[in-house]
N, C-alpha and C positions, 0 to 999 in steps of 0.2 A: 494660167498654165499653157503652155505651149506643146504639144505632143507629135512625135512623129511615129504615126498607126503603118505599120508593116505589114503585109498583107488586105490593106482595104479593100482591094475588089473582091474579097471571099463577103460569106454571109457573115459574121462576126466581123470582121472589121471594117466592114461598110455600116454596120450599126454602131462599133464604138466610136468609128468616125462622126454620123450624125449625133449619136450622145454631146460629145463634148462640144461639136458649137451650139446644141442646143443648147448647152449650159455655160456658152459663150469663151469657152478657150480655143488659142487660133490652134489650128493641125496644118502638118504636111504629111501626106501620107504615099506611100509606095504601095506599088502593083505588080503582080508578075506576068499578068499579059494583057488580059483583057483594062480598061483604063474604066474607073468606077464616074459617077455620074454626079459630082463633085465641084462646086467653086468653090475651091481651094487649090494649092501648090500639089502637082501630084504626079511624081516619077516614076518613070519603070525601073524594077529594083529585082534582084533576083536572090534569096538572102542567104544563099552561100558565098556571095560573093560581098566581100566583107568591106574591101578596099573602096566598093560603091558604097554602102552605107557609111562608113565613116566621110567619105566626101560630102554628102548630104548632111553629115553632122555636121561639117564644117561650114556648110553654106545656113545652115539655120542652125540659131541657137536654142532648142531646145530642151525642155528640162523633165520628159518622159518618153521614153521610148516601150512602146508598146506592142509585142509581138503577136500578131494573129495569122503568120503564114507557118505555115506545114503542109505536108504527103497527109493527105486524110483517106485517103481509097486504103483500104484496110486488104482488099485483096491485092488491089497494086505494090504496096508494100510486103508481101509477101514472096511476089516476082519479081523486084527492084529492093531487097533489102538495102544494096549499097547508097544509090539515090534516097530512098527514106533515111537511112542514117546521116547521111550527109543532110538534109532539107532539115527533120526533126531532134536529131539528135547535135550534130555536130555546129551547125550556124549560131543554134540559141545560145550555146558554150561562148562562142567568138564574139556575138552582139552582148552578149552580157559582162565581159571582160574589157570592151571599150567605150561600157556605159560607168562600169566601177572604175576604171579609169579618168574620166570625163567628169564623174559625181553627178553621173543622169542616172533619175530612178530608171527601174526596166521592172515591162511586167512580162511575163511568160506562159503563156495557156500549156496545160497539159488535158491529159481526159481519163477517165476511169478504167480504160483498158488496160493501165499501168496493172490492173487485179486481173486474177485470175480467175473469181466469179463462185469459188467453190465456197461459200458462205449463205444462211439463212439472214443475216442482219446488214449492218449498214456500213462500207468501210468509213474508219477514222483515216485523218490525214496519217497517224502515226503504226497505222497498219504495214504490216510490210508487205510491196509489191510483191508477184511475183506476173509477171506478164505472157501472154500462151500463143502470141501471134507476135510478125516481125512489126507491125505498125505500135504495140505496145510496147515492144525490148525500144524501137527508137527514140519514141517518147519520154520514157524512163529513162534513157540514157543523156536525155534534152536536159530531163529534171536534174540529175549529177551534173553536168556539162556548168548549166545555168548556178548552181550552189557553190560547185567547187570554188569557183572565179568571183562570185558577186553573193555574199551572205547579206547582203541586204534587197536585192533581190525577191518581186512579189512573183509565183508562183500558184496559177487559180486551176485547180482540176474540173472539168467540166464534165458533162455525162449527155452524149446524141443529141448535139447540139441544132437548134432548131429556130423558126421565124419569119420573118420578114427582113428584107434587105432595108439596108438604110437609105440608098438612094436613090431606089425608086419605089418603094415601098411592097416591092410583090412578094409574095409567099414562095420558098424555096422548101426543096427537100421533103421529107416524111410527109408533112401535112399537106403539101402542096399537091402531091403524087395521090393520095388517100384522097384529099377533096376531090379533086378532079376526075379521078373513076369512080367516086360515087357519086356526082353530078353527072356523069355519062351512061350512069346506068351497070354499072359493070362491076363484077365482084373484086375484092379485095381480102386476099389472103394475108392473113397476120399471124404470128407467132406468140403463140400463149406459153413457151417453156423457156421467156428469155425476158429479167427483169431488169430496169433501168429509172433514174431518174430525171428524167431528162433538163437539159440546160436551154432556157428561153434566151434569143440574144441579147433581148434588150434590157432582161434583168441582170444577165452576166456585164451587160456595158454599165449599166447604172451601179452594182455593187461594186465591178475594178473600181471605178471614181470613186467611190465612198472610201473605199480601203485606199486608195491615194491620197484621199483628202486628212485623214486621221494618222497618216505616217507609218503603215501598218507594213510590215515585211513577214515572209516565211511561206510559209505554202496551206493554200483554203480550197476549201472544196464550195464548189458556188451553183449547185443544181435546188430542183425543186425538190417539196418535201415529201410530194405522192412517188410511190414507188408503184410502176405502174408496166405490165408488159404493152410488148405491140398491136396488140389485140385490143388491151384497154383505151391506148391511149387512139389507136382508130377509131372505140366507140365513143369517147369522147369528142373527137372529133365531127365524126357522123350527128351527134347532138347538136354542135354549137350551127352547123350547116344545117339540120334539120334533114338530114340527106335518111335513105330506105335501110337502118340496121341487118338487114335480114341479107344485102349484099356483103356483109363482114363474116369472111370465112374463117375459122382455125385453121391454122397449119403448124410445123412443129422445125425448127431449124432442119433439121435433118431433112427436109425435104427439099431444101436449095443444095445445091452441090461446089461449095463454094470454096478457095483457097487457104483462107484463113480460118482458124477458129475462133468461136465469139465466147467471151464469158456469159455463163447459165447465168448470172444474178451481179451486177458491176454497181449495186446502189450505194450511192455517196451520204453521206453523214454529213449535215451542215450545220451542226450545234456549233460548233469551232468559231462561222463564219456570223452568225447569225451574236454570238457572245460577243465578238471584235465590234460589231456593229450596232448593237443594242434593238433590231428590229429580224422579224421571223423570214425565214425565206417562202416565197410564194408556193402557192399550189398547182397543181395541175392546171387547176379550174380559173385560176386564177390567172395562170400566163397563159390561155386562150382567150378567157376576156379580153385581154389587153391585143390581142390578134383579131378580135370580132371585123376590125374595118377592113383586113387583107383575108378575109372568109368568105366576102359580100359576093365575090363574083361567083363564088361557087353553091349559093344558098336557094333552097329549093323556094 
């Protein structure tokens, strides 16, 4: 398989990058500014700019196209709804309409903020959105955009995506931020009134492949099984480091004064994905084991 990964220099697609030649299919992949750590073919791409991608369709024959760029600053999209609309909502519409043209599969990441959180259980894919911030109306509007054009079209919802980079192996984001003040000694305020599932990357890069490899279309939800707030998944973490518990504060959203609002409860339901595929989706516990070796700098 040949794939061109869109957005590589992010955390997600510098891991679905490393995925696939570790499982030996060649990639080209694009970037929007910073240039990923990569031997392989690898463009500056900007993906509203559609007439660039299809030139690079041209120059490599290709038979997956794989979107992992988007506006992810949830506040930034708040202040810039027209740019997030254009970046998440309106590009994935255009790259998915000259892949169904072409007879390139396209996969499309969306995330769980497409919900509005007000629920005790798990959303199913066939829940209906309704989204309470501007970075979740753009995404939802990504998921129509991507449908309308390309009904065959795979579509993976994710939930506070998280990990290690793929090409140079370092820990980014949530757990990178938590490890390292509690290896510095220094408290760490979490919020115990906000629950999520979160999404490891490297299991989201390993299950797209699998849902590639089986022919599978339509829209899955591809997070873990523990539903866990921010506070848990710090103590967690503080575990697998062996780091001081007793720097893990409560705190309550409400106490950030922040642009957007967040869903109380965005957890994903992966029976769907887990049926498609015939194996369970990971735990908690389970997608930091697989992170043990990008923890080591930070373990007491």
């Amino acid at each position: 398989m040949y794939a061109f990964v869109i957005g590589a220099n992010g955390l997600l697609g510098s891991v679905v990058v490393q995925t696939l030649r570790e499982q030996g299919h060649e990639v080209v992949g694009g970037y929007h500014s910073k240039e990923p750590a990569f031997d392989c073919p690898l463009h500056q791409v900007n993906i509203t700019d559609t007439e660039r991608v299809v030139a690079l369709l041209d120059e490599y024959e290709v038979d997956v196209v794989i979107n992992c760029a988007a506006y992810t600053d949830v506040d930034g999209c708040e202040s810039n709804p027209e740019l997030a609309m254009a970046v998440n909502g309106t590009a994935p519409g255009d790259l998915a309409a000259v892949c169904d043209d072409r007879e390139i599969s396209f996969v499309h990441y969306s995330t769980d903020y497409v919900f509005d959180g007000e629920t005790d259980g798990f959303y199913e894919e066939g829940d209906d959105p309704a989204p309470i911030q501007e970075y979740g109306r753009s995404k939802l509007a990504g998921e129509h955009a991507v449908r309308d054009v390309n009904p065959d079209g795979l579509i993976l919802r994710l939930s506070f995506v998280y990990g290690a980079r793929g090409d140079t192996g370092d820990l980014v984001g949530f757990p990178q931020w938590v490890a390292s003040t509690l290896a510095a000694g220094e408290t760490v305020p979490l919020f115990t009134d906000q629950t999520m599932t979160p999404s490891r990357a490297g299991n989201v890069a390993t299950t797209t492949l699998e849902l590639l490899d089986s022919g599978s279309t339509g829209t899955f939800h591809v997070a873990s099984q523990s539903a866990v707030t921010p506070y848990e998944f710090g103590e967690a973490i503080c575990g697998v480091i062996d780091g001081d518990a007793t720097l893990i504060e409560s705190s309550v959203m409400a106490d950030l004064d922040r642009s957007a609002a967040r869903p109380r409860r965005s957890c994903l339901d992966v029976s769907n994905v887990e049926g498609e595929l015939g194996r369970s989706q990971p735990t908690l516990e389970t997608d930091l084991t697989a992170l043990e070796a990008a923890f080591s700098d930070y373990s007491s």
